[in-house]
C-alpha angles and dihedrals in degrees: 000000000000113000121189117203148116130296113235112163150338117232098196123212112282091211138350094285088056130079128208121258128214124205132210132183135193080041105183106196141183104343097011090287118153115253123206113252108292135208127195138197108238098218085062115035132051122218137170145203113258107252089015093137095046088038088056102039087045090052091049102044098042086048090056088047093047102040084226107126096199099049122151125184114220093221 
């Protein structure tokens, strides 16, 4: 199932039998219903920054362009 919502925080593992939770906030689920504040366990569970791919493919192209390696594109 594909949520959409807003990062909010990472609680990182407190010792090895542990795994880190993220956190997210304003979750819109299934039929553009709103979702209660989710948390998922990291090991389990993908999830991406919105515009990574764009965000990436801009930076790399405009740094070509630019001859500059580090490059990032404020989008």
């Amino acid at each position: 199932m594909k949520f959409k919502g807003t990062f909010l925080k990472n609680e990182y593992a407190i010792s090895s039998h542990y795994t880190t939770m993220t956190s997210f906030t304003g979750v819109i689920g299934r039929g553009n219903r709103p979702q209660p504040d989710v948390r998922l366990q990291e090991c389990y569970w993908n999830y991406y920054e919105a515009d990574a791919n764009l965000r990436a493919w801009t930076n790399f192209v405009m740094s070509e362009l630019t001859g500059e390696p580090s490059f990032k594109a404020n989008l």
